[in-house]
C-alpha positions, 0 to 999 in steps of 0.5 A: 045172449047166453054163452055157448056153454048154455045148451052144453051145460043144459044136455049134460045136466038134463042126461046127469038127471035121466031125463028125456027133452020131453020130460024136461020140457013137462017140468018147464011147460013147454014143448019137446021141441023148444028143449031140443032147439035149446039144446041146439043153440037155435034159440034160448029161455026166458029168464024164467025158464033159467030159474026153473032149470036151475031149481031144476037141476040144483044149479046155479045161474052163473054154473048153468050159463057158463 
C-alpha cells in the first residue's frame, strides 16, 4: 500500500504539468476514471505505472510516493 501523500503528490504533479486526468490517463494507457479513483485514494497503480508517472513527471519514486 502506498502512503496518503500518493494521490496528493499525483493531482499536484499532474495540475503543475497542465494536464487533465484524461490526458495523464492517454500517457499511461488507461482509463480517465482509473486517474481520478488514483486521485481519490480508492485504488493504486501497478508498479509499472509508478515508473511511467515518474518519467512522466521527471519524478523520483520515493518524491511521487512520499
Amino acid at each position: 500500500m502506498y502512503t496518503l501523500r500518493f494521490k496528493e503528490n499525483l493531482r499536484q504533479l499532474r495540475q503543475e504539468k497542465k494536464l487533465t486526468q484524461g490526458q495523464l490517463a492517454t500517457l499511461v494507457g488507461v482509463d480517465q476514471r482509473t486517474v481520478s479513483a488514483w486521485e481519490k485514494g480508492v485504488c493504486e497503480p501497478s508498479l509499472a505505472i509508478i515508473i511511467q508517472l515518474c518519467d512522466i513527471f521527471e519524478e523520483t519514486i520515493e518524491g511521487l510516493l512520499t
